[in-house]
N, C-alpha and C positions, 0 to 999 in steps of 0.2 A: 520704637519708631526710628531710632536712631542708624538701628543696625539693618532694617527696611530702605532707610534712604539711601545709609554707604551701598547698600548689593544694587538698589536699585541704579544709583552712580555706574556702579561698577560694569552692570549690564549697558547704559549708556555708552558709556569707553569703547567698550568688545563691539558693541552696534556699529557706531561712528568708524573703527578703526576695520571694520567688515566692509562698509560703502565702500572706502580707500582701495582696499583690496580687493574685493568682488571686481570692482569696475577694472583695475587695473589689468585682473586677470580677464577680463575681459577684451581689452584693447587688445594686451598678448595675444591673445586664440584668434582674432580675427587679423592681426597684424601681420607684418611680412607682403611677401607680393604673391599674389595664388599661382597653383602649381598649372603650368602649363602641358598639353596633352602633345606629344609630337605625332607629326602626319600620319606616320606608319601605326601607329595605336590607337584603333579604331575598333574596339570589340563591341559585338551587338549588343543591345541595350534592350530591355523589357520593361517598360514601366509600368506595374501592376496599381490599378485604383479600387478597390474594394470601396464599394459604396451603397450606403444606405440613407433613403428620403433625399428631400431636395432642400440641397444646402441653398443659402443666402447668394445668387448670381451663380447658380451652379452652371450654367452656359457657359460661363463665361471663364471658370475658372478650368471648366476641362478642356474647352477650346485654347487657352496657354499652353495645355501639355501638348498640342497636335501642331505646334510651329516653332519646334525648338530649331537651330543651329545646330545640328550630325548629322551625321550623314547616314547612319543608320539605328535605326531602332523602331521601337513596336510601342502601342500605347493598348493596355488589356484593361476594360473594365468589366468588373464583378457586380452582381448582386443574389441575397441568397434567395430569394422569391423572386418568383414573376409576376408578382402584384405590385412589385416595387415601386412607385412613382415615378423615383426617379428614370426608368426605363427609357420613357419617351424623349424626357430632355437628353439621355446621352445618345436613343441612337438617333435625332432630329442633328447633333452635335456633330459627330462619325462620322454622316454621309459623305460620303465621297474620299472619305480617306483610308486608304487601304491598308495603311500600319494599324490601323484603330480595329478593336472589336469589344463584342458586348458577350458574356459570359454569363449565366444563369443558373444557380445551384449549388449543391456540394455534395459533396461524397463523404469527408474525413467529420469524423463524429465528435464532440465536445463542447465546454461550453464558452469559446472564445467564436464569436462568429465573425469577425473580422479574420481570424486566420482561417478559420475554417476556409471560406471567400478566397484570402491568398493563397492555399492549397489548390483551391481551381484551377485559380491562374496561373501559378506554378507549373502546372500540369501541362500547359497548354503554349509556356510561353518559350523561347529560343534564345533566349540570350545569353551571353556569357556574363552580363551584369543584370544585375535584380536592382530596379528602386523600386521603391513604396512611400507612395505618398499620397497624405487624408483628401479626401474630396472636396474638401471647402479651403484649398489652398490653389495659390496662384503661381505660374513662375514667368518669367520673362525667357526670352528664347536661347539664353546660354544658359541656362539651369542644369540641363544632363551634360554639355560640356564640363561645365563645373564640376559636377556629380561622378563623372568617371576620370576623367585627368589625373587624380591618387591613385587608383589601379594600376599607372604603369609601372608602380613598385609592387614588383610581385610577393610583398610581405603584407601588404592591406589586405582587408578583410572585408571590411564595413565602413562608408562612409556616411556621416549624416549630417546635419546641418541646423541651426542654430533659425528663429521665426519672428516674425513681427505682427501684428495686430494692424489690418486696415480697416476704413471704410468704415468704423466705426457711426451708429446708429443710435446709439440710447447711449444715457451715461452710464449703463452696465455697462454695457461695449467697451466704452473709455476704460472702464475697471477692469477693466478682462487684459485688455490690450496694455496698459500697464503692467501688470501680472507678468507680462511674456516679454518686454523688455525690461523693466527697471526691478525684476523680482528672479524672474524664471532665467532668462537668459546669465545673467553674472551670477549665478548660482550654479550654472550649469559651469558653465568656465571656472567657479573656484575648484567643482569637485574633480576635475583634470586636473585642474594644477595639482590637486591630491593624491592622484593616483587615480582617481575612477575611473571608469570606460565602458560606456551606454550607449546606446543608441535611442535617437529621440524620434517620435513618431510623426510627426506632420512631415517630415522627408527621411528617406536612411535607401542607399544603395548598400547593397550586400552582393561577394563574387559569387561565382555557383558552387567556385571548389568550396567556400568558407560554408556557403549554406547547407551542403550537403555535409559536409563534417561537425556541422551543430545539430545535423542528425532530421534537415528540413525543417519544417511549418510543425509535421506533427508533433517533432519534440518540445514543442510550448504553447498548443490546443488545449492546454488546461491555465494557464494565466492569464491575468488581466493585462499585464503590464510585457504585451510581446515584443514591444521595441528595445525595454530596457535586457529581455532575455534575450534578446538575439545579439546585441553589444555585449555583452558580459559573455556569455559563452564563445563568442569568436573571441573574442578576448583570453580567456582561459585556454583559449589552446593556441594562443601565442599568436594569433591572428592582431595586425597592427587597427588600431578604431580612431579612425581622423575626424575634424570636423571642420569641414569646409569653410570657405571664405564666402560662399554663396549665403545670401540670408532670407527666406523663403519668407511671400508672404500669406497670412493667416486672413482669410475674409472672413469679420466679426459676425455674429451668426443672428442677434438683433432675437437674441432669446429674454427671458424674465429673468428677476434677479435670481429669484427660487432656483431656476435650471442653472445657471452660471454657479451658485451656491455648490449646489449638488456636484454638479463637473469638478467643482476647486478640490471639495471635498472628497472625493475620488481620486485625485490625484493624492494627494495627501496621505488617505490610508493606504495607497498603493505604496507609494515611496515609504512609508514608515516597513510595511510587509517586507520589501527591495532592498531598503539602506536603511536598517532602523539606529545606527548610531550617526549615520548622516542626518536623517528626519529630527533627532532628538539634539545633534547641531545647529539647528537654525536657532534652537534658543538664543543665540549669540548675537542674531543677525534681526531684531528687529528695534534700532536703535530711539527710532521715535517715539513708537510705542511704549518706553521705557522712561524717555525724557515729558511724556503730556502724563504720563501716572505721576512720576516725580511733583511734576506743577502742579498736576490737582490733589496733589498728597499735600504739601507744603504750601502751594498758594505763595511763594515767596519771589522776590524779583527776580533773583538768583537762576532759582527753577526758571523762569520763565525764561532767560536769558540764554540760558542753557538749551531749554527745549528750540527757540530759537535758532540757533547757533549749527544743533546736529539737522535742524530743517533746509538751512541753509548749503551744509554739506549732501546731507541727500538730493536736495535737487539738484544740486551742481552735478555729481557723480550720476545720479540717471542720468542728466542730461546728454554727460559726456558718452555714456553708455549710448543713449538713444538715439546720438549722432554715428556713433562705431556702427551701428543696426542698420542705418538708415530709416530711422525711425523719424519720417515727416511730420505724423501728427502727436508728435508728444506735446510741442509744448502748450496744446489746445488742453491738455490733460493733465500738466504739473500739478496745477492749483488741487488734485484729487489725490498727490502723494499720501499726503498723512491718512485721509481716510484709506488709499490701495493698503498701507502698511495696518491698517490695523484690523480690516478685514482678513489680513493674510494672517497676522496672527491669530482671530478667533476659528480660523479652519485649520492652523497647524494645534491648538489644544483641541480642538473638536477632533482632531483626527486619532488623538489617543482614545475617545471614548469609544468604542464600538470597534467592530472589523466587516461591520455589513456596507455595500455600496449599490447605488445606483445607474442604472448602467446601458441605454437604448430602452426602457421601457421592463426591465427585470432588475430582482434584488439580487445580488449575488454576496458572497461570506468569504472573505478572504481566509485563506489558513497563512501561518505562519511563515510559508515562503515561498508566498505571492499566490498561488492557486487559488482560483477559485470555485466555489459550489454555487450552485445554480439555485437560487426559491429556499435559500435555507434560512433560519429563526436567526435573526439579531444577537 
């Protein structure tokens, strides 16, 4: 019991002394003053939306993309059916804007149907800049300024951008949207400061030269996790992977806990497939979780004081995070830290058990580096 309590202390330390640093790393990566675009650098821009169902205010969020600030660019949305629901809300959306279209089907075969979808538009789009971004996100009208302005260093590759959690609807919501500031985001900024280089999915612009030298869409029609292979291979071939000063926001989707469960849990075995000595890193990082085992192991004042103590620090350091995000509705959500922290850890051990995920409505089987199979056995 003795030597349970020191490791458990000890994981306490590593926790507390990760908020410190996460956050810090996280002020870094959004700090500084954002890079400005000058006049003459105005490359056309294509923003591809691959979309399936209808997200939570999905008017509302594709109608954001069709009033940006440039001067030029295209808005391409996808779907792989044309039974797609969503159909009607985007071309009721589109009317009258002549950058905007509605695209239906695929040609390129595999079991990633989001890329599949981005091969469409691909196909069809003119820009000398690719963004990609999920359909239940919002952006305000400098978002593709923001988004291309690092392309005028002809050594960028991929840019992408860093999300917030709104609008929040159920206290899943709350939990979800916690996850992406005070979890996902200073996570994402520690593993930069390490050296990583990913690209995150709810936004990521990518050049055309960089996209065709990682060999298009179809060279990762077979993974789950095409955001993080599209940053990692522009990356391996010396391609620069920034991440904007823009911080994109995510409308809460007002799902069951069951589906948010499943979502976390997907990410998780994905990232274990991706980074699996990164994934087996967060043991470090969940400091609360460490100090309420401690108290309920011991029961002692001490414990308590302690568990106390590193509560104290995590909510300061989200907090500070939450403000860097522009994260409005956090502190409507503090009071659910310790529960976000300890759901996060039972889907980082749940994530070692198995390699099967859930995934739009299919079981898919990760193999060992990232690919997935389609309807395969657990």
């Amino acid at each position: 019991m003795i030597w349970l309590n020191g490791f458990l202390v000890s994981l306490v330390v590593f926790g507390t002394v990760y908020y410190i640093a996460s956050t810090a790393a996280l002020v870094a990566c959004l700090g500084g003053k954002p890079i400005s675009r000058s006049p003459d650098f105005r490359p056309l821009v294509s923003i591809l939306k691959p979309v399936r169902g209808v997200d939570r205010q999905a008017a509302l969020n594709y109608a954001s993309y069709l009033r940006q600030d440039y001067p030029d660019y295209e808005v391409l949305f996808g779907t792989l059916e044309a039974s797609d629901p969503a159909i009607g809300v985007i071309l009721d959306t589109i009317q009258g804007h002549k950058g905007a279209s509605l695209h239906i089907g695929a040609t390129l075969r595999g079991p990633n149907d989001k890329v599949r979808v981005l091969h469409q538009l691909a196909k069809r789009a003119r820009g000398q800049i690719i963004i990609i971004t999920d359909s239940d996100t919002r952006v305000e009208p400098n978002f593709v300024e923001a988004m291309v302005a690092p392309f005028e260093d002809p050594g960028v590759g991929v840019v992408t951008c860093l999300y917030k959690g709104i609008l929040a609807a159920t206290t899943t919501d709350a939990l979800e949207a916690l996850h992406m500031s005070s979890v996902f985001a200073p996570g994402v900024a520690c593993a930069r400061l390490l050296g990583s280089r990913f690209g995150l999915g709810a936004a990521m612009a990518i050049s055309l030269d960089a996209l065709i030298s990682i060999g298009v869409f179809e060279a990762i029609v077979d993974y789950l996790a095409d955001d993080y292979q599209i940053g990692r291979r522009a990356a391996d071939l010396h391609w620069k992977v920034e991440v904007s000063h823009y911080v994109l926001d995510e409308v809460m989707s007002g799902e069951s806990a069951s589906s948010v469960f499943s979502r976390e849990l997907r990410w998780s075995r994905t990232t274990r497939a991706c980074r699996p000595l990164g994934h087996f890193g967060l043991v470090l990082t969940f400091g609360t979780v460490y100090a309420l085992m401690l108290a309920a192991l011991t029961r002692s004042v001490e414990a308590f004081g302690l568990l106390l103590f590193v509560l104290a620090i995590r909510t300061l350091t989200a907090w500070v995070g939450a403000r860097k995000l522009g994260d409005k509705e956090f502190p409507k959500r503090a009071c659910l830290l310790l529960l976000r922290d300890a759901i996060s850890f039972g889907v980082w051990v749940a994530g070692y058990f198995g390699g099967t995920v859930k995934w739009r409505g299919r079981k898919l089987h990760l193999t060992k580096d990232g690919r997935m199979v389609v309807n395969a056995n657990p």
